[in-house]
BAVO-386275 format. One record per residue (C-alpha): residue in one letter; x, y, z. Coordinates in Angstrom, 2 decimals, m for minus. Each point is the difference from the previous one (the first is absolute). Layout:
BEGIN
[atom 'a'; [X; Y; Z]]
...
***
This chain:
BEGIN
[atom 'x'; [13.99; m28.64; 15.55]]
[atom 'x'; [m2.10; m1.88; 2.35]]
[atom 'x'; [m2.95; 2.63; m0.30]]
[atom 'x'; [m0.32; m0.41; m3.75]]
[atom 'x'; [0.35; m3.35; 0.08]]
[atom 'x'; [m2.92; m0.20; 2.33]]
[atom 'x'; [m2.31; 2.51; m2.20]]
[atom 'x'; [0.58; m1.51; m3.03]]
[atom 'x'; [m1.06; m3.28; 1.28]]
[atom 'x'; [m3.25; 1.28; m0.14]]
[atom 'x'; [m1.81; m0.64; m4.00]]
[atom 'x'; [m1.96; 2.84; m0.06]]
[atom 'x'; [2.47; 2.34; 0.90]]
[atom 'x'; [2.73; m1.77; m2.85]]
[atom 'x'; [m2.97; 0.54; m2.56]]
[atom 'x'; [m0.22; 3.77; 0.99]]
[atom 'x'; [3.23; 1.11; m0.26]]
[atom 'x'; [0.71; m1.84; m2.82]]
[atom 'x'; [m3.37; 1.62; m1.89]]
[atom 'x'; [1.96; 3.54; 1.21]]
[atom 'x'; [3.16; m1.03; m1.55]]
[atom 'x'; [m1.66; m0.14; m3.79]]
[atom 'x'; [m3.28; 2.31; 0.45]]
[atom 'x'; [2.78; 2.84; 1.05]]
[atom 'x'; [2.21; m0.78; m3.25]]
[atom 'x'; [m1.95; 1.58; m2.30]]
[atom 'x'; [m0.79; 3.39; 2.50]]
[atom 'x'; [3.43; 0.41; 0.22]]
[atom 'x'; [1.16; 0.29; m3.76]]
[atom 'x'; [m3.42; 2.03; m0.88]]
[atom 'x'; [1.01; 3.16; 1.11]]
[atom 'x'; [3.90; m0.41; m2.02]]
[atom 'x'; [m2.73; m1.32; m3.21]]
[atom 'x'; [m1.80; 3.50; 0.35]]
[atom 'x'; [3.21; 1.72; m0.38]]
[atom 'x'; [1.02; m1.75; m3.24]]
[atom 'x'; [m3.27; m0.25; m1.24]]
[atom 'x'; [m0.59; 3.89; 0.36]]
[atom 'x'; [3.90; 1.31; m1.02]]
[atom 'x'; [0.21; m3.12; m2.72]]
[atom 'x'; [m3.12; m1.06; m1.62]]
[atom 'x'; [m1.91; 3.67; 0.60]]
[atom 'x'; [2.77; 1.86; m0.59]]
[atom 'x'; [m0.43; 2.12; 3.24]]
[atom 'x'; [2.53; 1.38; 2.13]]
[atom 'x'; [1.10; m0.85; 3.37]]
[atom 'x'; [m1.72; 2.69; 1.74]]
[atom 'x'; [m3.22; m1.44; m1.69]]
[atom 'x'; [0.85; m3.29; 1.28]]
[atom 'x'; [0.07; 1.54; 3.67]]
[atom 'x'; [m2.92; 1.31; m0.60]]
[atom 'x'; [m1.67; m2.90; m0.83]]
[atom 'x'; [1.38; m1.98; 2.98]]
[atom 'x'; [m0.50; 2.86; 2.14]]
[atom 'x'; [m3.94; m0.70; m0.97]]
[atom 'x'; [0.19; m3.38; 0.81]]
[atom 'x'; [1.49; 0.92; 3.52]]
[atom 'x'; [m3.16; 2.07; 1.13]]
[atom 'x'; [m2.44; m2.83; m1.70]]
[atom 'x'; [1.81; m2.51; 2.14]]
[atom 'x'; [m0.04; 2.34; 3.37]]
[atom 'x'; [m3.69; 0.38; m0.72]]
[atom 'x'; [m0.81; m3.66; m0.64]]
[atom 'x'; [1.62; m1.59; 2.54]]
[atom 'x'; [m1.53; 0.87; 3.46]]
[atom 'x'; [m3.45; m0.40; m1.69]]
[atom 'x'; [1.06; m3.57; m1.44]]
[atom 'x'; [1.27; m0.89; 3.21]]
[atom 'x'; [m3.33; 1.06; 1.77]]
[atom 'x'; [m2.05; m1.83; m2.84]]
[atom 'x'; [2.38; m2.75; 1.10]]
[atom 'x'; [m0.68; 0.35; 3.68]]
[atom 'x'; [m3.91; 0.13; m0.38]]
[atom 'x'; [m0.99; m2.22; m3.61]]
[atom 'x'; [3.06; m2.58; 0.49]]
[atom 'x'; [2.84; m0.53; m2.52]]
[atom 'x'; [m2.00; m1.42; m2.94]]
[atom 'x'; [m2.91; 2.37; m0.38]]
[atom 'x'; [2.81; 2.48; 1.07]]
[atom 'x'; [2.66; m0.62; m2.66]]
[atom 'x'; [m2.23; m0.85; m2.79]]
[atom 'x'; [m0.66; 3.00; m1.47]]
[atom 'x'; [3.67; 0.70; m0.16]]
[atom 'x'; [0.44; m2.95; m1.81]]
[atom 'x'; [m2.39; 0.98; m3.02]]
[atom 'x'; [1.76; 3.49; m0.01]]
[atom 'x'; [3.08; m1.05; m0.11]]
[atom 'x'; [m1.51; m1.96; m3.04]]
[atom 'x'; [m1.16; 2.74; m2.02]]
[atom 'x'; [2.44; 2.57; 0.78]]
[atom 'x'; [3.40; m1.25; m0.94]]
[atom 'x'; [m1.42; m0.83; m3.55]]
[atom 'x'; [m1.28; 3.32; 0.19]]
[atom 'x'; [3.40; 2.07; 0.84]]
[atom 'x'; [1.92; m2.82; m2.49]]
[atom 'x'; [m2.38; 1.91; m2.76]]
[atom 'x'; [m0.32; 3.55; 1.18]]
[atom 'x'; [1.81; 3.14; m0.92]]
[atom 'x'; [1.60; 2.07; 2.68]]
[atom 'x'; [m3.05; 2.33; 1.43]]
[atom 'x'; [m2.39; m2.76; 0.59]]
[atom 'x'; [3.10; m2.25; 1.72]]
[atom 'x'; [m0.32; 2.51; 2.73]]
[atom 'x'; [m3.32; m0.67; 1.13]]
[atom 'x'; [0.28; m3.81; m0.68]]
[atom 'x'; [3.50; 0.09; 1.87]]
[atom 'x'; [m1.98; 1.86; 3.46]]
[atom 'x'; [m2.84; m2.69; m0.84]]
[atom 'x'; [2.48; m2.72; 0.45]]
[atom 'x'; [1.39; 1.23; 3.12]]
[atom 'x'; [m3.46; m0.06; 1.61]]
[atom 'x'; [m1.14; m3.48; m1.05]]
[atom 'x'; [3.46; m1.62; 0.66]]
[atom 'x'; [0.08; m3.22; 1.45]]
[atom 'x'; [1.15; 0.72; 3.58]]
[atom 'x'; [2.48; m2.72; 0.38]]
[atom 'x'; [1.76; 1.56; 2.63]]
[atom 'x'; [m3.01; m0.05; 2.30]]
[atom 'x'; [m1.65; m3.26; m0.48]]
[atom 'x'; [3.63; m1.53; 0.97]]
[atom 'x'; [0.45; 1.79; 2.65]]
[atom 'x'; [m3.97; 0.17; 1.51]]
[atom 'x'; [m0.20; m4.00; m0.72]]
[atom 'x'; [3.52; m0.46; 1.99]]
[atom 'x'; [m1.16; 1.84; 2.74]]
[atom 'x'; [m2.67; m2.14; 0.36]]
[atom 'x'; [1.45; m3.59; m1.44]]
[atom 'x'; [2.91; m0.11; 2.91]]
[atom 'x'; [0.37; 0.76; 3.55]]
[atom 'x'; [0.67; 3.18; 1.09]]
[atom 'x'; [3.61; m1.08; 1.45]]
[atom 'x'; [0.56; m0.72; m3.71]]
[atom 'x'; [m0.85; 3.11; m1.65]]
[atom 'x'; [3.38; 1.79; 0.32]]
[atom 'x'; [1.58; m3.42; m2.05]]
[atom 'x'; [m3.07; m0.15; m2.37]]
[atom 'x'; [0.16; 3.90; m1.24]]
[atom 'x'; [3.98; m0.45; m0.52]]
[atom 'x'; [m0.78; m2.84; m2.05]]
[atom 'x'; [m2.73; 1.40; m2.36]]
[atom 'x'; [2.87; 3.18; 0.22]]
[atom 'x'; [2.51; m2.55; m1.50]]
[atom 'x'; [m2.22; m1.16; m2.47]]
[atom 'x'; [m0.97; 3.80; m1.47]]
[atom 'x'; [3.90; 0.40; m0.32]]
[atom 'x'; [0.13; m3.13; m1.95]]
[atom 'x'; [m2.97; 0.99; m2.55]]
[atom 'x'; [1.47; 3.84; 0.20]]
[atom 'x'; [3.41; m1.80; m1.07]]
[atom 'x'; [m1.73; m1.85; m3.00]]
[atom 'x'; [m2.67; 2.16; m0.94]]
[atom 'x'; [1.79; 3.22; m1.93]]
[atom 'x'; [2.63; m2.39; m1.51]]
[atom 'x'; [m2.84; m2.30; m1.69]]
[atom 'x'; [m2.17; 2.91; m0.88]]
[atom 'x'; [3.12; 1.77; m2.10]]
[atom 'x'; [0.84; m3.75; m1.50]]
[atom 'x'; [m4.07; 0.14; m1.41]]
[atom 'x'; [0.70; 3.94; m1.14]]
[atom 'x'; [2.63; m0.91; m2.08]]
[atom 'x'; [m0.59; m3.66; m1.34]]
[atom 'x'; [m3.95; 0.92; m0.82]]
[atom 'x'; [m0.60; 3.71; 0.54]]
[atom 'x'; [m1.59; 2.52; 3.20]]
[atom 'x'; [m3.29; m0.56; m1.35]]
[atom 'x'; [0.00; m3.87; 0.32]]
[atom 'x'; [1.98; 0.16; 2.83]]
[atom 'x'; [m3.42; 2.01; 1.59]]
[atom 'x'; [m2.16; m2.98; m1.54]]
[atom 'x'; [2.40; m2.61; 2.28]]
[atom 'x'; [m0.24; 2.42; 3.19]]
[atom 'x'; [m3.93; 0.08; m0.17]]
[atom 'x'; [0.08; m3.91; m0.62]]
[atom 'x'; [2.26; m0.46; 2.41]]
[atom 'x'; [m1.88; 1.75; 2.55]]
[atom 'x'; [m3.38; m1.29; m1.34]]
[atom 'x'; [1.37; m3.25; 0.85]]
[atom 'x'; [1.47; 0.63; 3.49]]
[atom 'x'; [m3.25; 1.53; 1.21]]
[atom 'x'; [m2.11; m2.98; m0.83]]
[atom 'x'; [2.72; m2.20; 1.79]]
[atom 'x'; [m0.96; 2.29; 3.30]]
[atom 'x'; [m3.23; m0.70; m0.38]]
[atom 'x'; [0.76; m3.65; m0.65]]
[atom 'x'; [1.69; m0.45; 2.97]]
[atom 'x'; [m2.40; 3.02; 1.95]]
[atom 'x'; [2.87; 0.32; 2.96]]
[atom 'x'; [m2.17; 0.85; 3.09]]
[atom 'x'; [m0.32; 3.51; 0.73]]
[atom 'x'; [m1.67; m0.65; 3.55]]
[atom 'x'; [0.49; m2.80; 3.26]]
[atom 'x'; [m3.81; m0.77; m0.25]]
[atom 'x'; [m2.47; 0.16; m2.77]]
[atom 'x'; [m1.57; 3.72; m1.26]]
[atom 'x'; [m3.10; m1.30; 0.93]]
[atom 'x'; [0.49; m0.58; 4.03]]
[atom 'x'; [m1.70; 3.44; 1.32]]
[atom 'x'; [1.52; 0.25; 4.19]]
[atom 'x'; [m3.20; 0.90; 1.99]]
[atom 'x'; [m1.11; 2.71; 0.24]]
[atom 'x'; [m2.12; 0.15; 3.09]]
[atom 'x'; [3.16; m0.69; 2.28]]
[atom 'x'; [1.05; 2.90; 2.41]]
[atom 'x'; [3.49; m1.15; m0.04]]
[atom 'x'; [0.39; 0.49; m3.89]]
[atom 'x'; [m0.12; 3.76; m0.16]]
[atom 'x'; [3.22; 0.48; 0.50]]
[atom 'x'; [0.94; m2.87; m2.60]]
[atom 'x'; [m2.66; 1.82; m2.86]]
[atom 'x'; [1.44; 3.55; 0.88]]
[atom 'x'; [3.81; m1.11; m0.12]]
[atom 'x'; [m1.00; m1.66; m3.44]]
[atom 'x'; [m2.02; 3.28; m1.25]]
[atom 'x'; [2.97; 2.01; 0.99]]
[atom 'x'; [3.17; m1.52; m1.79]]
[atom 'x'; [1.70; 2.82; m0.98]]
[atom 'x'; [2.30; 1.40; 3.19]]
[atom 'x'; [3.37; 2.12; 0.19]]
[atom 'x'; [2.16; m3.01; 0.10]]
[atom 'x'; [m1.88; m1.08; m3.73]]
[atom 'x'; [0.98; 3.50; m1.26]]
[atom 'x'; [3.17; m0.29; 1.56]]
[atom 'x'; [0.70; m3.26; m2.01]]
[atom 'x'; [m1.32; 1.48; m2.80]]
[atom 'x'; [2.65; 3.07; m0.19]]
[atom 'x'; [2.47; m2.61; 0.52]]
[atom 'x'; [m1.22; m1.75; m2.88]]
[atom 'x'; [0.36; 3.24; m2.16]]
[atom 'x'; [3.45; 0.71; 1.55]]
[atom 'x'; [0.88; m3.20; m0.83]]
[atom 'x'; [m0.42; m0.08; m3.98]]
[atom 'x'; [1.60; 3.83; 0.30]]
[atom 'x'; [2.75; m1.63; 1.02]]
[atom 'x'; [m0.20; m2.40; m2.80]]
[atom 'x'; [m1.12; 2.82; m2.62]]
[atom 'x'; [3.82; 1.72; 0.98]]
[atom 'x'; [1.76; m3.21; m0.68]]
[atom 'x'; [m1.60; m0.74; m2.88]]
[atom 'x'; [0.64; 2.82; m1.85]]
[atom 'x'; [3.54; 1.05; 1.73]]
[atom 'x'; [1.60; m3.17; m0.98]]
[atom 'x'; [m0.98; 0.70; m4.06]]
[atom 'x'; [0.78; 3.92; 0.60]]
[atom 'x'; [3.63; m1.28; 1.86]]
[atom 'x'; [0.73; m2.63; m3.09]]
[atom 'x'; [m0.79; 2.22; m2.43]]
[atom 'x'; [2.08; 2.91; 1.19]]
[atom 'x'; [3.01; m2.69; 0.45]]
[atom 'x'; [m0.78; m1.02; m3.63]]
[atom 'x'; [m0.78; m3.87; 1.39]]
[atom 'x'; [m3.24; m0.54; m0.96]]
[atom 'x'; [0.75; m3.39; m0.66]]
[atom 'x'; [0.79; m0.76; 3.86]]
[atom 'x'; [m3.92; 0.60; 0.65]]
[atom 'x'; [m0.84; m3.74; m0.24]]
[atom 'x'; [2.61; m0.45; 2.40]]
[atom 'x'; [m0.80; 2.60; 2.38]]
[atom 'x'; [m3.72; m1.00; m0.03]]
[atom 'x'; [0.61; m3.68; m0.14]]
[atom 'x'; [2.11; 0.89; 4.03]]
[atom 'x'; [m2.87; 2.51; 1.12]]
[atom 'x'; [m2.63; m2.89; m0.35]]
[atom 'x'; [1.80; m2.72; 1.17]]
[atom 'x'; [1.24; 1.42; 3.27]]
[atom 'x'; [m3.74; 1.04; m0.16]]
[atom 'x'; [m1.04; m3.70; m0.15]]
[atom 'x'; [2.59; m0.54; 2.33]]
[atom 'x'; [m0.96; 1.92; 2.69]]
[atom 'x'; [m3.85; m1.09; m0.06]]
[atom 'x'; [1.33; m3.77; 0.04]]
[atom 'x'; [1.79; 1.07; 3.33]]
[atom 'x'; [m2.92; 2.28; 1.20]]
[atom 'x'; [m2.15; m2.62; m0.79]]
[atom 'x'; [2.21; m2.72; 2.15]]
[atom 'x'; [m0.03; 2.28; 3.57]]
[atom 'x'; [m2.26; m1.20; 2.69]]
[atom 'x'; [m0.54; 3.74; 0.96]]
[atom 'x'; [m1.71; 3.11; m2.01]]
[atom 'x'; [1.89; 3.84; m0.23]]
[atom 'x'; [m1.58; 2.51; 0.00]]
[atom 'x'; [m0.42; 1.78; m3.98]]
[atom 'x'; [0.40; 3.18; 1.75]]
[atom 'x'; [3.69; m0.83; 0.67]]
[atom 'x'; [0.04; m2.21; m3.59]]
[atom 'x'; [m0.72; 3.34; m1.55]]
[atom 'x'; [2.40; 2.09; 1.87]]
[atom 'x'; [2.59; m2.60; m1.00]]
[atom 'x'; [m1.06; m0.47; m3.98]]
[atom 'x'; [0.22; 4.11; 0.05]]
[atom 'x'; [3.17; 0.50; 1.68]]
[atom 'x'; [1.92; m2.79; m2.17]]
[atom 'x'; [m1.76; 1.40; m2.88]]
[atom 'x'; [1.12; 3.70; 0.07]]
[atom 'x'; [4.04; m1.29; m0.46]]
[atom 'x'; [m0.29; m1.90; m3.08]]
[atom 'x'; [1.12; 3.16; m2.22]]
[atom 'x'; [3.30; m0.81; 1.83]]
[atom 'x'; [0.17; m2.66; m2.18]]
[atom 'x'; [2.68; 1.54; m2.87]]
[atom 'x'; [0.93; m2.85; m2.49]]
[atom 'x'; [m2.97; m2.51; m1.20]]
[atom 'x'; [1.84; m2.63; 2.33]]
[atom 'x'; [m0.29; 2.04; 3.46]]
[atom 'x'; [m3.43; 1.06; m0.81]]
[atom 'x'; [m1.14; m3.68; m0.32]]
[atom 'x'; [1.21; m0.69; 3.30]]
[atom 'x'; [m1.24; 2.99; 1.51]]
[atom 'x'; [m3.97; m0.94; m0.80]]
[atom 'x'; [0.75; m3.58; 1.87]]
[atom 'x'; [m0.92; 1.60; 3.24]]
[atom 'x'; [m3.13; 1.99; m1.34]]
[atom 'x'; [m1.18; m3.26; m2.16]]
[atom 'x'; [0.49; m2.25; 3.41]]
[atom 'x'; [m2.70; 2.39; 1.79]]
[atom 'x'; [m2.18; 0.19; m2.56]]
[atom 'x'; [m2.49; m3.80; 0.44]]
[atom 'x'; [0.48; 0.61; 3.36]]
[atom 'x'; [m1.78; 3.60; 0.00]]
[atom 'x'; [m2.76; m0.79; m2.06]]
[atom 'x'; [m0.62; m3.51; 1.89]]
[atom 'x'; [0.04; 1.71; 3.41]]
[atom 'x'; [m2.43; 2.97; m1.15]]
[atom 'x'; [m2.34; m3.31; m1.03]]
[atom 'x'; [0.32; m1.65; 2.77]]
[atom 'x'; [m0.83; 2.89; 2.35]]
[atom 'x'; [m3.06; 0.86; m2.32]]
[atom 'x'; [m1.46; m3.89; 0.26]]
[atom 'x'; [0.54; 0.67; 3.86]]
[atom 'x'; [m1.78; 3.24; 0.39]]
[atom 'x'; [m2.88; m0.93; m2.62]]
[atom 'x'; [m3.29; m1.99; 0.86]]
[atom 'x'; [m0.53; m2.84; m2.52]]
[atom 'x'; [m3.14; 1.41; m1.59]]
[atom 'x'; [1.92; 3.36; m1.07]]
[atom 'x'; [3.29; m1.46; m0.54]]
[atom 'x'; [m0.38; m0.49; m4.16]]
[atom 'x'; [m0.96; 3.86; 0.24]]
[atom 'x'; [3.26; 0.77; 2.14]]
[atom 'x'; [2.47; m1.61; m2.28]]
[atom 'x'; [m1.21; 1.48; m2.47]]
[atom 'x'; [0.66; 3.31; 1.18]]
[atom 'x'; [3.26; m1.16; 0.44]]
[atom 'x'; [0.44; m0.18; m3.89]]
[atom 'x'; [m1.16; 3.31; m0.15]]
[atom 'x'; [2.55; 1.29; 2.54]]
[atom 'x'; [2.55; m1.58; m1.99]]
[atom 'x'; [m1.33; 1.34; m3.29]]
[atom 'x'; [m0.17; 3.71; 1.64]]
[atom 'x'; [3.55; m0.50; 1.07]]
[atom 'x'; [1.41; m0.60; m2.79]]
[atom 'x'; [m2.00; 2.27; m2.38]]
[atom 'x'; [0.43; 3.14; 3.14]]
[atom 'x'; [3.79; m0.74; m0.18]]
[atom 'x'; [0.86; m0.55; m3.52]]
[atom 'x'; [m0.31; 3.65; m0.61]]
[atom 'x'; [1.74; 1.52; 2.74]]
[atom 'x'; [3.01; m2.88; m0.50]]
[atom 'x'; [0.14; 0.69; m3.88]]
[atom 'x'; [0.43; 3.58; 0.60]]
[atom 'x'; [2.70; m0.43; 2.41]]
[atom 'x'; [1.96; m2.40; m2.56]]
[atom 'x'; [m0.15; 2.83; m2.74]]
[atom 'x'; [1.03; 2.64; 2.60]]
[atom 'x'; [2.85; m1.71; 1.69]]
[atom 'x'; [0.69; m3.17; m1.60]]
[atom 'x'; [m0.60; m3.51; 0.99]]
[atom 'x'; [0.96; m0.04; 3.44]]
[atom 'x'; [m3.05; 2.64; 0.39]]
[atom 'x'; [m2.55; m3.04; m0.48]]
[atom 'x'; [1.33; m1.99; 2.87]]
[atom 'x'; [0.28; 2.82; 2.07]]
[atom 'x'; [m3.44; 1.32; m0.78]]
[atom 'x'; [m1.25; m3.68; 0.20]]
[atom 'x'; [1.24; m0.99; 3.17]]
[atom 'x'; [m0.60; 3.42; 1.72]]
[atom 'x'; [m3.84; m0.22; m0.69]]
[atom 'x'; [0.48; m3.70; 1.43]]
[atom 'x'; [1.61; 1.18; 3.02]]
[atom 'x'; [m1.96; 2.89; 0.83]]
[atom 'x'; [m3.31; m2.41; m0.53]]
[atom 'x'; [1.49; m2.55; 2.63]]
[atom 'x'; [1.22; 2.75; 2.61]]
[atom 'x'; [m3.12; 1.90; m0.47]]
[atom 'x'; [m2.04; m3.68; 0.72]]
[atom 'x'; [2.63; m1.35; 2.29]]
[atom 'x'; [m1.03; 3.30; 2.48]]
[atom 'x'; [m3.32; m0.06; m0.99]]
[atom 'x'; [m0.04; m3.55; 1.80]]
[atom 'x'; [1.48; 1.47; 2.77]]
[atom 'x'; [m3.40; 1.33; 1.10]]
[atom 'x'; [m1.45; m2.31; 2.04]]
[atom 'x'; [m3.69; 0.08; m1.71]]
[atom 'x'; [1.35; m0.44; m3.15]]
[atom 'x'; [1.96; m3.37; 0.50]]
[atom 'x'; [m0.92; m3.23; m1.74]]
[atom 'x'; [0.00; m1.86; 3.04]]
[atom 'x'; [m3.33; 1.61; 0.90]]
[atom 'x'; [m1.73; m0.87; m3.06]]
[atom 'x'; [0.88; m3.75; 0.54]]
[atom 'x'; [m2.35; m0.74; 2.97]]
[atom 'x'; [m2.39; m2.22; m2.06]]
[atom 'x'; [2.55; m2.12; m1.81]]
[atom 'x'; [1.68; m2.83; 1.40]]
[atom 'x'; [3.52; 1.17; m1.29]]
[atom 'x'; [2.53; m0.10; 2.71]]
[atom 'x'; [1.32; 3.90; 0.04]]
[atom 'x'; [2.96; m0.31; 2.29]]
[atom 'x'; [1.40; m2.64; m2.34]]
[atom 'x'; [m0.91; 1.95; m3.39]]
[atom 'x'; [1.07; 3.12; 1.47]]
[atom 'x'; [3.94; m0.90; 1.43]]
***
């Protein structure tokens, strides 16, 4: 544990992740509020819930590349202000609206939300050393799994003791309050103040402007798909494991079954986290596929709980690697922008997949989702995995400016 132990010594880093823990609380029971809120309170149906979270899925893959780049080019105040005041004004809003207009305030509050996820990981990448990246990303990992672990559990405990609608009144509070302790503590989102212009009547720094004006590359897209794969994979375990219980008539064995998925989960970034070497997430993804396609096997509650171990332990791990690679291959100035699109890749993942994985549930049963999940994960990976193969297209060549030490990342 010697490599935690020596990140957390550092204050500003403590502060951070402990800001994560509470700010991601309240975004993780929002979405399980909705539901209630729109089958309970509005007295919708479930496909009108989807629909509603559905909206708040293409808000939120529209939003967060452009926050990110506000991020990269105002800084994180100026950046995550307006967020703040919308976040305000529309969960009092949606607490007091009738279905139709919840749609448009739901897509609203996908747009403006506070993009947690990237001011973590953009100040981390810039708060420690690049040798502890790989430890700092499993950490923040860790710490979503923790808020994921609390967050549906206390927003169905407000439901019930005081209603969806006040519940929706905490969540905006809640997040209210987490964005002004961001801009409280204003993490730093670059090594050297905005202001500090390289010049630009130096020969030698063309090649340093024209690697920063062209961030995007092959290996970025590759990452990107991985991404996607990544939360398909996720999307088919998600839903198998309630199609699986409820065809076994064990619904009740959920909380146990989810309760092993995220701690081997947490488990396996704490290890990932711990290695003094980085794996590729080409190979993470081919693994978190090919583990993921057996779980159907799985034909009593108890076997299937031990069968999403393996597919939990692979899961920090893949989306720590894909970060890691992304803070690698990015130029400071444009890396807000770039993790950004990361959200977006996992949004379109998910919201691609969940179709495709549904329909394969109805049509063959549960073991259909994993299959369908993991397949899409697996084909993703091989389909990277040779597009790396290529030797334009591999990362190593779009690491010549950064100090990063390939042959040790790359083992």
């Amino acid at each position: 544990m010697r490599r935690y132990s020596e990140l957390l010594q550092e204050r500003p880093v403590r502060l951070l992740f402990v800001a994560a823990f509470f700010a991601r609380i309240p975004a993780m029971a929002a979405p399980l509020v909705f539901t209630l809120y729109v089958v309970g309170t509005l007295d919708g149906t479930y496909t009108q819930a989807g629909i509603v979270a559905a909206s708040s899925t293409l808000g939120a893959a529209f939003g967060s590349p452009w926050r990110g780049r506000l991020i990269d080019r105002l800084g994180l105040r100026r950046a995550v202000m307006p967020s703040i005041i919308a976040v305000g004004v529309l969960y009092p809003l949606a607490a007091t609206s009738s279905y139709l207009y919840l749609i448009p305030l739901s897509f609203l509050m996908g747009v403006f939300l506070i993009p947690i996820f990237s001011i973590v990981r953009l100040s981390l990448s810039v708060m420690v050393e690049e040798r502890q990246r790989r430890t700092a990303f499993s950490a923040d990992s860790i710490v979503a799994e923790a808020s994921f672990i609390i967050g549906p559990a206390a927003g169905v405990l407000l439901v019930t003791q005081a209603g969806a609608g006040v519940a929706l009144l905490a969540i905006g509070a809640c997040e209210v309050f987490a964005g002004l302790i961001f801009l409280r503590l204003n993490p730093p989102t670059r090594s050297s103040p905005k202001d500090e212009v390289e010049p630009s009547n130096a020969d030698d720094d063309a090649p340093v402007r024209a690697h920063k004006a062209r961030w995007m590359s092959v290996p970025l897209a590759f990452l990107f798909l991985i991404s996607g794969g990544t939360m398909a994979s996720l999307i088919g375990t998600d839903l198998g494991v309630v199609a699986e219980l409820r065809e076994l008539d064990k619904v009740g064995a959920i909380g146990l079954t989810y309760g092993l998925w995220g701690l081997s989960s947490l488990l396996g970034g704490l290890i990932y986290g711990a290695l003094n070497f980085s794996i590729r997430p080409t190979y993470l993804l081919l693994a978190l596929g090919l583990t993921t396609i057996p779980v159907g096997l799985g034909g009593e509650a108890w076997s299937l709980s031990l069968w999403v171990i393996p597919t939990g332990f692979l899961c920090a791990p893949t989306m720590t690697a894909a970060a890691e690679w992304i803070a690698k291959l990015v130029p400071e100035e444009r890396r807000g922008e770039a993790m950004g699109w990361q959200g977006t890749a996992f949004t379109i993942g998910g919201a691609a997949s969940s179709p495709v994985i549904g329909a394969a549930i109805d049509g063959v049963g549960a073991w259909g989702g994993f299959v369908v999940g993991g397949s899409i994960a697996t084909a993703i990976a091989l389909g990277c995995w040779g597009g790396q193969l290529i030797p334009a297209f591999r990362p190593e060549r779009h690491t010549a400016l950064s100090p990063y030490n390939v042959d040790d990342a790359t083992r």
